[in-house]
Backbone atoms as SQL, in Angstrom:
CREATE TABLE atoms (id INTEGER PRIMARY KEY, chain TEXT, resi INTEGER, resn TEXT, atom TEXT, x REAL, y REAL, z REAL);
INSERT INTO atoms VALUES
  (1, 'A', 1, 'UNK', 'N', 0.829, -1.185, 0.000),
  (2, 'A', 1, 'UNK', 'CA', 0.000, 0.000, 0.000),
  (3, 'A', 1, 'UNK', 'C', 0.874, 1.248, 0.000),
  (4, 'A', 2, 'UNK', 'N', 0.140, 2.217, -0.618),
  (5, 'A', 2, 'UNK', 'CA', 1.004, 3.631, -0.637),
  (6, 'A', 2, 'UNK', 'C', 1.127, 4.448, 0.281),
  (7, 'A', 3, 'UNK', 'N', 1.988, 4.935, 0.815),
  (8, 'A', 3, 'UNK', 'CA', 1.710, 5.369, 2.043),
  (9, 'A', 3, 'UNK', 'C', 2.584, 7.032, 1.899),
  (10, 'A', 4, 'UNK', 'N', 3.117, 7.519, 0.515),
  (11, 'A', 4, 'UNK', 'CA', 3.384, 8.753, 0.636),
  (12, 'A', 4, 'UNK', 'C', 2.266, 9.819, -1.175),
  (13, 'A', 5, 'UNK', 'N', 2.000, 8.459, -1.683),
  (14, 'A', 5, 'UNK', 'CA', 0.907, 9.495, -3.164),
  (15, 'A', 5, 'UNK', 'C', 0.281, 8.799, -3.393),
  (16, 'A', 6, 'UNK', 'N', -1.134, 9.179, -3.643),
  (17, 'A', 6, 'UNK', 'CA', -1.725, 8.184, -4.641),
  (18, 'A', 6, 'UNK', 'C', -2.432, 8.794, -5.951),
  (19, 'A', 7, 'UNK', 'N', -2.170, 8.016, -7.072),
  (20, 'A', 7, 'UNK', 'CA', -2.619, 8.449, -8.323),
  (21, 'A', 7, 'UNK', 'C', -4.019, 8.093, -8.518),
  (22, 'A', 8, 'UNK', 'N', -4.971, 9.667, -8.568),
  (23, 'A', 8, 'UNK', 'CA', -5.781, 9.192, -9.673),
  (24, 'A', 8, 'UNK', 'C', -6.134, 9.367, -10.932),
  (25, 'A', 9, 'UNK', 'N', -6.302, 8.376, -11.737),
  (26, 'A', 9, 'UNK', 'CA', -6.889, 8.730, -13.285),
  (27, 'A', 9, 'UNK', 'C', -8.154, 8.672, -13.521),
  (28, 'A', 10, 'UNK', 'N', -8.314, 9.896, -14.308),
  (29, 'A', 10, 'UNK', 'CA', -9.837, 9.904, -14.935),
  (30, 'A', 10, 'UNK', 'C', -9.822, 8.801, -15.813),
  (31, 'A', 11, 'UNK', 'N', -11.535, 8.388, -15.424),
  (32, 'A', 11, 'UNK', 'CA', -11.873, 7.445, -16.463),
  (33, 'A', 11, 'UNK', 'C', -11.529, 7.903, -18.305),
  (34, 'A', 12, 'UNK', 'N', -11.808, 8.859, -18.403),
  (35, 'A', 12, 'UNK', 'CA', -11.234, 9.257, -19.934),
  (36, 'A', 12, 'UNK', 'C', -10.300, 8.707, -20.566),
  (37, 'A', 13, 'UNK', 'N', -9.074, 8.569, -19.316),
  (38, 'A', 13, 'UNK', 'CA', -7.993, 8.174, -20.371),
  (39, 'A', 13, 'UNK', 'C', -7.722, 6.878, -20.715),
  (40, 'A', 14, 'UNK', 'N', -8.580, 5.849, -19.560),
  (41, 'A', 14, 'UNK', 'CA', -9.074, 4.519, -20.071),
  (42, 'A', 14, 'UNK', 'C', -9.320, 4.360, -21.613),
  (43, 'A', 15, 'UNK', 'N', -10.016, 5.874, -22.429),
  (44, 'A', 15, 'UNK', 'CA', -10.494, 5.014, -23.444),
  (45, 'A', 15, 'UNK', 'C', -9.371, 5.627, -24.193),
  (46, 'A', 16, 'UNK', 'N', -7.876, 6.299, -24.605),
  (47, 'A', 16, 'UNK', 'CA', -6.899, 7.101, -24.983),
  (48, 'A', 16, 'UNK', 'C', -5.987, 6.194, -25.274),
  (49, 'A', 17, 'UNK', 'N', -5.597, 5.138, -26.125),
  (50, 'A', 17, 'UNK', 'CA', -4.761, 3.517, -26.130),
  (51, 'A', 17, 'UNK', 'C', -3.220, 4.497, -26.570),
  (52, 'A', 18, 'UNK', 'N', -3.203, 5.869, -26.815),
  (53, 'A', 18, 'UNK', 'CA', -2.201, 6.286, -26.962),
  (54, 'A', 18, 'UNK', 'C', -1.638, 6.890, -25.945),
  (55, 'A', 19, 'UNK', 'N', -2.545, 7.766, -25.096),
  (56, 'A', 19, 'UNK', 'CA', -2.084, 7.900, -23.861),
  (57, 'A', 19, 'UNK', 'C', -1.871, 7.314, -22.756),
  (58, 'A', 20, 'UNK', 'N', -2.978, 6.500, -22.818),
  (59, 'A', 20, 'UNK', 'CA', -2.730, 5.053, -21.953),
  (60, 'A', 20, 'UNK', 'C', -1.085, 4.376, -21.969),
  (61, 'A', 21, 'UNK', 'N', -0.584, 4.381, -23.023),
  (62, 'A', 21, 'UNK', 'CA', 0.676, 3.994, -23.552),
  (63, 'A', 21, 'UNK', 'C', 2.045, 4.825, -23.571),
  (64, 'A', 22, 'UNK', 'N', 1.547, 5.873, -23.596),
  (65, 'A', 22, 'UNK', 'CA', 2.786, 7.021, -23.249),
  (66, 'A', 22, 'UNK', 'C', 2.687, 7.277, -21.969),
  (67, 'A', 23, 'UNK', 'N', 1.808, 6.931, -20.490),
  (68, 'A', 23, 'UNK', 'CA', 1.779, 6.939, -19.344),
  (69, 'A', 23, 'UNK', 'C', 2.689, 6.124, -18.902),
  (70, 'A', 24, 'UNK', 'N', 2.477, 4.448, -19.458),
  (71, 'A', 24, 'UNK', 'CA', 3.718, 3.669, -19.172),
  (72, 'A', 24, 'UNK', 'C', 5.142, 3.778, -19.523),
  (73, 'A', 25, 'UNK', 'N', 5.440, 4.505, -20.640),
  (74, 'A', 25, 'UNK', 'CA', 6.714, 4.539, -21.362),
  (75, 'A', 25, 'UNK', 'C', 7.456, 5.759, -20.443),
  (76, 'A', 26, 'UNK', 'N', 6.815, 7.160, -20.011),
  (77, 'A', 26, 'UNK', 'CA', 7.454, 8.229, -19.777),
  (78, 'A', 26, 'UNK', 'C', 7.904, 8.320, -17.918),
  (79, 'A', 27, 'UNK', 'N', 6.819, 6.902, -17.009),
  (80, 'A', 27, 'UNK', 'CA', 7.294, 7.211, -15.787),
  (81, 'A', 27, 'UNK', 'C', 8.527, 6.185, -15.459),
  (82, 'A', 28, 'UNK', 'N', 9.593, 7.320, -15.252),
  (83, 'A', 28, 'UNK', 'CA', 10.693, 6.615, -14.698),
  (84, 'A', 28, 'UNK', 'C', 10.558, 5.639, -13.713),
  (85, 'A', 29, 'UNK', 'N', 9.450, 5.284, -13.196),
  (86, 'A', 29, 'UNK', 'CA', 9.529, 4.569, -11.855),
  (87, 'A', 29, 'UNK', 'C', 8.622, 3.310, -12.255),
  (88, 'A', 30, 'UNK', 'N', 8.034, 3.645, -13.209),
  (89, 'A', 30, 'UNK', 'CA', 7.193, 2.294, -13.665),
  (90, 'A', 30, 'UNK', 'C', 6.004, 2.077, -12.607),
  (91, 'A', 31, 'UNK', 'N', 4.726, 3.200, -13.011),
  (92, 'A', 31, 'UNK', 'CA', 4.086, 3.436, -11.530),
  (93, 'A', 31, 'UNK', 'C', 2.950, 2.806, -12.438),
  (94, 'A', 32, 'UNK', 'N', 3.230, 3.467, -13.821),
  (95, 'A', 32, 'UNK', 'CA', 1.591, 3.013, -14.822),
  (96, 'A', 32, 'UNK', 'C', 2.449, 1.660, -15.705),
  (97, 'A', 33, 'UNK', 'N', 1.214, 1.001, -15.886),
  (98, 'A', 33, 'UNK', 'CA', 0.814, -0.011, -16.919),
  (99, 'A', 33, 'UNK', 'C', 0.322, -0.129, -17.404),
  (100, 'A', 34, 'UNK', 'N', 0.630, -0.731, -18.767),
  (101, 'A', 34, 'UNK', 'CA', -0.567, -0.518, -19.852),
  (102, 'A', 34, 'UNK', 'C', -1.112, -1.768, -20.426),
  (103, 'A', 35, 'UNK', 'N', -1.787, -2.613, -19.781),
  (104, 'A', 35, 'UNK', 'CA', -2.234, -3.997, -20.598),
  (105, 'A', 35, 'UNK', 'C', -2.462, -3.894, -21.888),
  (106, 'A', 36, 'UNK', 'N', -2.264, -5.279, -22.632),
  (107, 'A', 36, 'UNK', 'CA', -2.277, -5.351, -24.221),
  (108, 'A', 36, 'UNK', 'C', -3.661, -5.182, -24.508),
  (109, 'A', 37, 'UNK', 'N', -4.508, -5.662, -23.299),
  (110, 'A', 37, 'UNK', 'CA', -6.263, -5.342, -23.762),
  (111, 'A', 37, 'UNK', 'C', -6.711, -4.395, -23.222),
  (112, 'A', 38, 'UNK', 'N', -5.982, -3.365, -23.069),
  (113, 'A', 38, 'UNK', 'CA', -6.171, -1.792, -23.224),
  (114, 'A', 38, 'UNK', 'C', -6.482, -0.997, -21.755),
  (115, 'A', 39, 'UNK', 'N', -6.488, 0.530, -21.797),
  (116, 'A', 39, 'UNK', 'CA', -5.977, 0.891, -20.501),
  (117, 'A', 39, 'UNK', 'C', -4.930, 1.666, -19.657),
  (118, 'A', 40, 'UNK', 'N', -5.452, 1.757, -18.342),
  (119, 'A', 40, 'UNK', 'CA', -3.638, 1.989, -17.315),
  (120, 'A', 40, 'UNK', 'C', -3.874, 1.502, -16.419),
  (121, 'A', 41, 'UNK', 'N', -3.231, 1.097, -15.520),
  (122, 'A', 41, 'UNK', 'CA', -3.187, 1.224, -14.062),
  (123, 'A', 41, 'UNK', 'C', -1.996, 1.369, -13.478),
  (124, 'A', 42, 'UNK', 'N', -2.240, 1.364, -12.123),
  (125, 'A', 42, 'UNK', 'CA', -1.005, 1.837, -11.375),
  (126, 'A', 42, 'UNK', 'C', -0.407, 0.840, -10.790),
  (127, 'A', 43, 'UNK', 'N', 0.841, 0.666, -10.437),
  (128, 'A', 43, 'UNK', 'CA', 1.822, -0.242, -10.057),
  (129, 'A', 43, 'UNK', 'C', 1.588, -0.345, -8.606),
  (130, 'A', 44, 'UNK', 'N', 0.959, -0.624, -7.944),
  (131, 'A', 44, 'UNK', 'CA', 0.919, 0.045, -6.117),
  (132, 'A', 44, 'UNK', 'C', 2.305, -0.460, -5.450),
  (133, 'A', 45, 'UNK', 'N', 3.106, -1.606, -6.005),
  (134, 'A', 45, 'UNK', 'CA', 4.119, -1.790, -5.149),
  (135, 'A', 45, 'UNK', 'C', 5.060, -0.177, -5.493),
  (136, 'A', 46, 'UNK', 'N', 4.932, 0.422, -6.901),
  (137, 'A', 46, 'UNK', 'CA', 5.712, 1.289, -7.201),
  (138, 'A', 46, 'UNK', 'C', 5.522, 2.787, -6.939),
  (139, 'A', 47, 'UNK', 'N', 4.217, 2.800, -6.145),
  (140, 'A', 47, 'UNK', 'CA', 3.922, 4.208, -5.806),
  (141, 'A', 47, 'UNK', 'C', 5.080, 5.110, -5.223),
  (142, 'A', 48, 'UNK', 'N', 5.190, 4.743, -4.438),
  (143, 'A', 48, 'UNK', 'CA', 6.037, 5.038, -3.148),
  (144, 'A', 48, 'UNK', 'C', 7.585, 5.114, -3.699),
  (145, 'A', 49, 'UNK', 'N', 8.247, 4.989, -4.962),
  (146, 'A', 49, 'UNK', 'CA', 9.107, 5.273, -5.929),
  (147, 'A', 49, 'UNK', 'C', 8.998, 6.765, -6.389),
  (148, 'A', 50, 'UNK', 'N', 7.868, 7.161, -6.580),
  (149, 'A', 50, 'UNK', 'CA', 7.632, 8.751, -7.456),
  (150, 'A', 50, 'UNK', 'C', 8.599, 9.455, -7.107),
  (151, 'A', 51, 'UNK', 'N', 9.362, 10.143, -8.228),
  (152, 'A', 51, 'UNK', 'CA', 9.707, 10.981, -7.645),
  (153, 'A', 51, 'UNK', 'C', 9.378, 12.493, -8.187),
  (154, 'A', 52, 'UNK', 'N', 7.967, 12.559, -8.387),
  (155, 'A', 52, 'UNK', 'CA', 6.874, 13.875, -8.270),
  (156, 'A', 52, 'UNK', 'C', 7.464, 14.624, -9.637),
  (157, 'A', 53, 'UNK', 'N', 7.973, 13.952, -10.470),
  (158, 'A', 53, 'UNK', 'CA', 8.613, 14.695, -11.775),
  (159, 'A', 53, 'UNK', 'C', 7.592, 15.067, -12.425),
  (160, 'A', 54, 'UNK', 'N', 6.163, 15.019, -12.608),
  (161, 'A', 54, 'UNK', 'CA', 5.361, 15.719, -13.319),
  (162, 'A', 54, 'UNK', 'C', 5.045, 15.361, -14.477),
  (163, 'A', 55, 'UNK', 'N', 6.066, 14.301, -14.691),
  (164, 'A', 55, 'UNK', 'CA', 5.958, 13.952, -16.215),
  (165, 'A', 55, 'UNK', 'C', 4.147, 13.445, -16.795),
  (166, 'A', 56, 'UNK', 'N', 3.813, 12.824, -16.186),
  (167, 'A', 56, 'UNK', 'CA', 2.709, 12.358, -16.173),
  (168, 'A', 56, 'UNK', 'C', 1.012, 13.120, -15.909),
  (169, 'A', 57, 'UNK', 'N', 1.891, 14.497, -15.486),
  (170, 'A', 57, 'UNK', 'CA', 0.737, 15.121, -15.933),
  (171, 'A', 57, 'UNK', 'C', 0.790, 16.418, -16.629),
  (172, 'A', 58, 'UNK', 'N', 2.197, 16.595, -17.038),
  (173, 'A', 58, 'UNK', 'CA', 2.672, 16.806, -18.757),
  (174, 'A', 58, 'UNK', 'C', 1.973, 16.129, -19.605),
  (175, 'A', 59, 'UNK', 'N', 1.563, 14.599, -19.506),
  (176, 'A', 59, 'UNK', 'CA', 1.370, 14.101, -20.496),
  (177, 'A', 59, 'UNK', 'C', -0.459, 14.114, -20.424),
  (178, 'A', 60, 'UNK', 'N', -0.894, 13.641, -19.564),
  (179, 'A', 60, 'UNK', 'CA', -2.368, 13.716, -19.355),
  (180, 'A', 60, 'UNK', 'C', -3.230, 15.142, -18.997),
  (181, 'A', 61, 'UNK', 'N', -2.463, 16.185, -18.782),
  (182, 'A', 61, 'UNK', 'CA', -3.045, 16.900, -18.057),
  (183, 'A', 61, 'UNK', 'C', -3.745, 16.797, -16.713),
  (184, 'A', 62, 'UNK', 'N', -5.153, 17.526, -16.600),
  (185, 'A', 62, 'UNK', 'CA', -6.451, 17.211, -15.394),
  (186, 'A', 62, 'UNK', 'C', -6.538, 15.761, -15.218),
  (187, 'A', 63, 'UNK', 'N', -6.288, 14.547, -16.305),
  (188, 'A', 63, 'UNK', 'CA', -6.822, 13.430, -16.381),
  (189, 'A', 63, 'UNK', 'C', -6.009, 12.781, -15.068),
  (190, 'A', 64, 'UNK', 'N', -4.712, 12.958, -14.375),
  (191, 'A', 64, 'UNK', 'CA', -3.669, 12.313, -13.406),
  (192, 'A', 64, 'UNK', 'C', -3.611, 13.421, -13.122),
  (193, 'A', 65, 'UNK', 'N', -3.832, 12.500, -11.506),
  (194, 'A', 65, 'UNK', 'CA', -3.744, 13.545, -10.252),
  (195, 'A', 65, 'UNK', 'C', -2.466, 12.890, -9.588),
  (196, 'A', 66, 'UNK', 'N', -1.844, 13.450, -8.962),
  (197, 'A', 66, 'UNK', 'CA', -0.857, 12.975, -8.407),
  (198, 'A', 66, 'UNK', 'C', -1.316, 13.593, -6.586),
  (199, 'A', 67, 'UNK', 'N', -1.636, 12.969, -5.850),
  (200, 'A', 67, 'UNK', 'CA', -1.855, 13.105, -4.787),
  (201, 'A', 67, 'UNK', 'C', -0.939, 13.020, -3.209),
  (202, 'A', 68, 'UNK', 'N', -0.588, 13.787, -2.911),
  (203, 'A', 68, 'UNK', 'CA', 0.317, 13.836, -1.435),
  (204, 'A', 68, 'UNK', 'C', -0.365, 13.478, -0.142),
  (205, 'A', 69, 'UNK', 'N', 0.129, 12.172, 0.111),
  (206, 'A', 69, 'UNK', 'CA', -1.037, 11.909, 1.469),
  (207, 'A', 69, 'UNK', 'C', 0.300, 12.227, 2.796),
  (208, 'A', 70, 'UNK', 'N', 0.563, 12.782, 2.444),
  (209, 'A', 70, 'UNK', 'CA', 1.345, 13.274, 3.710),
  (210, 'A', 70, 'UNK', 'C', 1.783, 15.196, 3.751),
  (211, 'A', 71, 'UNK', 'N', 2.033, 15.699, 4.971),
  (212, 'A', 71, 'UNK', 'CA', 1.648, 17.026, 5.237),
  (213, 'A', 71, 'UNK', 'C', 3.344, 17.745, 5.201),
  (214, 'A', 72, 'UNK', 'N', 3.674, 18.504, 4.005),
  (215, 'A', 72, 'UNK', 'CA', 4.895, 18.665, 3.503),
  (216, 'A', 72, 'UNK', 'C', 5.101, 19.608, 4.405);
């Protein structure tokens, strides 16, 4: 379980097989996945890897939230 971010994605980009796919390729930490029968999800062992580079919502915009469950 994650215990310092948790990602959420809008359903939207579920249906995006290109963005869905450039989510997995661009996070250094390997947080998203992209099954061959289409999609993302998140890695939960790999949450806790982020290191908050943004890339991912460079790429999605509003659609990924990147969430801080702890009080900076």
């Amino acid at each position: 379980m994650a215990m310092f971010i948790r990602v959420d994605i809008d359903d939207s980009v579920q249906q995006d097989a290109a963005l869905c796919a450039r989510l997995a390729e661009i996070c250094p930490v390997d947080i998203f996945e992209a099954p061959a029968d289409g999609g993302v999800t998140t890695v939960e062992s790999n949450l806790d890897e982020c290191t908050l580079c943004d890339l991912c919502i460079e790429a999605a915009g509003d659609a990924v939230r990147v969430v801080k469950l702890y009080a900076e």
